[in-house]
ChimeraX commands (.cxc) that place a marker at each C-alpha (Angstrom):
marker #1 position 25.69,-13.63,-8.38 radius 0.5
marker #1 position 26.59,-10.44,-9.21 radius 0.5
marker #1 position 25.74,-8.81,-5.88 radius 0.5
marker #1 position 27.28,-11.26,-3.84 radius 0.5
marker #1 position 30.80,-10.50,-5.94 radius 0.5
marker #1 position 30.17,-7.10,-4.97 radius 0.5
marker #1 position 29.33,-8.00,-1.65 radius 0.5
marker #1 position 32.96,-9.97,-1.45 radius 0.5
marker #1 position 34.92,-7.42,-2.99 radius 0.5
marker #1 position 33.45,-5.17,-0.34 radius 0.5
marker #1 position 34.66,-7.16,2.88 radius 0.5
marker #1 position 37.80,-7.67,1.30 radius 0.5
marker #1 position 38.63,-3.78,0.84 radius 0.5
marker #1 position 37.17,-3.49,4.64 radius 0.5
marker #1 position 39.92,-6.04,5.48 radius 0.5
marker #1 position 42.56,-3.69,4.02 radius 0.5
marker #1 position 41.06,-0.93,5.45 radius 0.5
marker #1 position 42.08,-1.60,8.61 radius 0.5
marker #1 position 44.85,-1.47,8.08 radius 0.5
marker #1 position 45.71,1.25,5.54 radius 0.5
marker #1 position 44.59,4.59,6.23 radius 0.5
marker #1 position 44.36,5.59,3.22 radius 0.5
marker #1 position 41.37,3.65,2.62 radius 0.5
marker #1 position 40.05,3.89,6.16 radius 0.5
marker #1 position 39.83,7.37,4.33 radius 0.5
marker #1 position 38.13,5.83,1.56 radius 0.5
marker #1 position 35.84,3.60,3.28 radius 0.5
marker #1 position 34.41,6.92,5.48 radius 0.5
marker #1 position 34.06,9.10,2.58 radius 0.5
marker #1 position 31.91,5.46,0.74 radius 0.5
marker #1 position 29.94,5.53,4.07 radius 0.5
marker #1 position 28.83,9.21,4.39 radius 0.5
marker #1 position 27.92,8.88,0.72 radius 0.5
marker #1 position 25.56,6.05,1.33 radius 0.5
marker #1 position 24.02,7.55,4.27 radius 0.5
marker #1 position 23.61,11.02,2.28 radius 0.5
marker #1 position 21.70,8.98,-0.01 radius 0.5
marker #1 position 19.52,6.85,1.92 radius 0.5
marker #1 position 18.88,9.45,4.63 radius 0.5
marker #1 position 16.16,11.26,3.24 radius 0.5
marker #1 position 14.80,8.49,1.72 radius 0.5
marker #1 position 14.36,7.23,5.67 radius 0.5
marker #1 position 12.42,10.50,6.05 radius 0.5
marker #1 position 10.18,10.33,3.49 radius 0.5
marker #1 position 9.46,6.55,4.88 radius 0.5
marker #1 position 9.27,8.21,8.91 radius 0.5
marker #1 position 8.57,11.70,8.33 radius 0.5
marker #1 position 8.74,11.63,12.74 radius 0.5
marker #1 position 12.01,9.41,12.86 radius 0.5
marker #1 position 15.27,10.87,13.45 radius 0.5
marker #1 position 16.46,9.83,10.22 radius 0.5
marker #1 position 19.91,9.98,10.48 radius 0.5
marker #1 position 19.84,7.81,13.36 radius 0.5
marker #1 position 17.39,5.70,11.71 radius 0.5
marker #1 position 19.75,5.39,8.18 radius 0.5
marker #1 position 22.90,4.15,10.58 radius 0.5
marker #1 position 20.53,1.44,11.97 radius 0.5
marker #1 position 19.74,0.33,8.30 radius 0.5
marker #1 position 23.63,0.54,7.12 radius 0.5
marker #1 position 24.25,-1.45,9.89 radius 0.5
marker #1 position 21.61,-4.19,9.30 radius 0.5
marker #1 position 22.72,-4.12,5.80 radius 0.5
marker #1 position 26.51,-4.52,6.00 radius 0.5
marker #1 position 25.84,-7.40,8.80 radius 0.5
marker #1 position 23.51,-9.31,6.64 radius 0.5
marker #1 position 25.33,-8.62,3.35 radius 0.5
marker #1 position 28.50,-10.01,5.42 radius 0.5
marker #1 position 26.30,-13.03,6.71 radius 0.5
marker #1 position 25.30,-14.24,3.02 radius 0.5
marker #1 position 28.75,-13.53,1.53 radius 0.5
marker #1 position 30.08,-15.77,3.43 radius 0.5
marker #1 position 27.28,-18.33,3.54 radius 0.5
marker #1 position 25.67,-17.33,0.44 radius 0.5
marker #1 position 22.56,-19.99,0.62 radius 0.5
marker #1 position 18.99,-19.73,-0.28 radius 0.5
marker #1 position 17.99,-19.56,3.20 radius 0.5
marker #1 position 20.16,-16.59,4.21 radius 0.5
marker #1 position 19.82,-14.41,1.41 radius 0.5
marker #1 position 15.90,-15.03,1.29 radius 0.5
marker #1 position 16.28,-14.15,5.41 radius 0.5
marker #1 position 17.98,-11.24,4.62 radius 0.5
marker #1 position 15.71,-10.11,2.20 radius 0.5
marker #1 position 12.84,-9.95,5.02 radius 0.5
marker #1 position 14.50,-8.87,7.75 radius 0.5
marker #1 position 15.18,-5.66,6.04 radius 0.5
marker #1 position 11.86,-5.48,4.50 radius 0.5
marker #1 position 10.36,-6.14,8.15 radius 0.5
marker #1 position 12.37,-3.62,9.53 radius 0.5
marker #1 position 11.35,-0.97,7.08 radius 0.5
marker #1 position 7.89,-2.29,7.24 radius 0.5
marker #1 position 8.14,-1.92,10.80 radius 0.5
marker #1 position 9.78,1.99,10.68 radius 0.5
marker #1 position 6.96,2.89,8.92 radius 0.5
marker #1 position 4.23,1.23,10.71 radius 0.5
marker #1 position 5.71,2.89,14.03 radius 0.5
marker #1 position 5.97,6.05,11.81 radius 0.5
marker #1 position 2.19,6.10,11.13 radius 0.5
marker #1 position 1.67,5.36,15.37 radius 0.5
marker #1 position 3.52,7.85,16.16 radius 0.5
marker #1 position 1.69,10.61,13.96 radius 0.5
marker #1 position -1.73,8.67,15.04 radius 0.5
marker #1 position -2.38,9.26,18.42 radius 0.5
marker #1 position -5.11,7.69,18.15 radius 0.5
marker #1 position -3.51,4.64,17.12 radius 0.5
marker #1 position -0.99,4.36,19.96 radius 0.5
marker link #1:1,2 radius 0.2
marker link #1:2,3 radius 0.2
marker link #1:3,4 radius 0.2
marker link #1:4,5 radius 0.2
marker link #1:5,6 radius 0.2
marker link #1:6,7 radius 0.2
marker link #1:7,8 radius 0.2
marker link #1:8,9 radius 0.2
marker link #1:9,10 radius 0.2
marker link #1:10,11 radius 0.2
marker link #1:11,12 radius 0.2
marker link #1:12,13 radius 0.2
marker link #1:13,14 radius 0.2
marker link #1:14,15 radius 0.2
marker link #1:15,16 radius 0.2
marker link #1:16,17 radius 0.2
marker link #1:17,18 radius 0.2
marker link #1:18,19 radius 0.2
marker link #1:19,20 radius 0.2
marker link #1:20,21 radius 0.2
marker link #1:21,22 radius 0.2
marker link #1:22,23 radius 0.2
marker link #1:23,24 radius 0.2
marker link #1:24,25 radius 0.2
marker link #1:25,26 radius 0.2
marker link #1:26,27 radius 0.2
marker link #1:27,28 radius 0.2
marker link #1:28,29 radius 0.2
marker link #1:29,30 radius 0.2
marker link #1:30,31 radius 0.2
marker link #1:31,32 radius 0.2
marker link #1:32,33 radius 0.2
marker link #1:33,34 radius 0.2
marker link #1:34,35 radius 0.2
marker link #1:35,36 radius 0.2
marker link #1:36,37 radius 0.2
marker link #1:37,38 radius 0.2
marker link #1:38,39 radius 0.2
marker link #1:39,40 radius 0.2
marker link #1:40,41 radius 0.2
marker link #1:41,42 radius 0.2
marker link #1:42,43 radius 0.2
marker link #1:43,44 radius 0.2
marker link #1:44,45 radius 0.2
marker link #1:45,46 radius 0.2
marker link #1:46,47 radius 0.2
marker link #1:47,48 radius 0.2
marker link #1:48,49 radius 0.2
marker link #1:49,50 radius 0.2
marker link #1:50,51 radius 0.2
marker link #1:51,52 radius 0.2
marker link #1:52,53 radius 0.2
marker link #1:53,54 radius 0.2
marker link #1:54,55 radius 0.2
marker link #1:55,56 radius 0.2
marker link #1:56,57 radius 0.2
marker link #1:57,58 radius 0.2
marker link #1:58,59 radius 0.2
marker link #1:59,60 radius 0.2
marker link #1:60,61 radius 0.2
marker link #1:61,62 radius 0.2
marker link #1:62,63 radius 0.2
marker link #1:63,64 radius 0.2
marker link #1:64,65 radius 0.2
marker link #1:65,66 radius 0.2
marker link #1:66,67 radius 0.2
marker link #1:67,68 radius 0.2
marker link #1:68,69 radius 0.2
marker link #1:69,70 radius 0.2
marker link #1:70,71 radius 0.2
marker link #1:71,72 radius 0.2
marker link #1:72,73 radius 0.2
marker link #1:73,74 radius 0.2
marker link #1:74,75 radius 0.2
marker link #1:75,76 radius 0.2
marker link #1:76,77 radius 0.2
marker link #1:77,78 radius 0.2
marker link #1:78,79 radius 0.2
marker link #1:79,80 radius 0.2
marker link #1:80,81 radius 0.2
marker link #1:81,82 radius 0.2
marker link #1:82,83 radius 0.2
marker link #1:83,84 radius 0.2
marker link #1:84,85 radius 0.2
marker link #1:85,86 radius 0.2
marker link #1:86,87 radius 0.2
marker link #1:87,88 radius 0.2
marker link #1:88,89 radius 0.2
marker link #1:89,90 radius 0.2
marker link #1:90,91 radius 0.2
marker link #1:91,92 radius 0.2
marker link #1:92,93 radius 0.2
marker link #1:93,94 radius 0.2
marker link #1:94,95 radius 0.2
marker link #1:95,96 radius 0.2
marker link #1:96,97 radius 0.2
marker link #1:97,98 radius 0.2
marker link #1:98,99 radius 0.2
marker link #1:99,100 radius 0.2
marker link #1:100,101 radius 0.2
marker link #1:101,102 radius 0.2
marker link #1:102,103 radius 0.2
marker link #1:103,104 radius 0.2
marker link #1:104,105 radius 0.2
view
């Protein structure tokens, strides 16, 4: 319960960012911070990926299922969103390990 307040509290400050540069500001500074953090956690994951590219494509997943169960917070889609980003990160890694085992390709 508590993550989907903070989920909701989230799309509402998007909604006013949009429209108030100020925390347009905000909300860019929040991002870079997240993908600081996450990128080299990517890496270690892929050590071959281009992990910044690879962190945007996991923000983005995030933010459009954390959007998706916020506003239809059931069972279903939050236990869906919990394996699609497992799966993808299963599947970043797996591709990973291919691409560092020719053999394997």
């Amino acid at each position: 319960a508590a993550r989907l307040l903070e989920w909701k509290v989230w799309i509402a400050f998007w909604g006013a960012a949009t429209v108030t540069p100020a925390l347009a500001k905000e909300n860019e500074s929040r991002q870079q911070e997240w993908l600081t953090a996450i990128t080299p956690l990517i890496a270690l994951l892929s050590p071959h990926a281009d992990a910044g590219y690879e962190a945007e494509r996991v923000m983005g997943l995030l933010n459009g299922l954390g959007l998706r169960v916020a506003i239809h917070p059931s069972t279903k889609n939050q236990t869906d969103a919990t394996t699609t980003i497992a799966r993808h990160l299963q599947d970043l890694a797996r591709r990973d390990n291919e691409r560092g085992n020719p053999d394997k390709q």
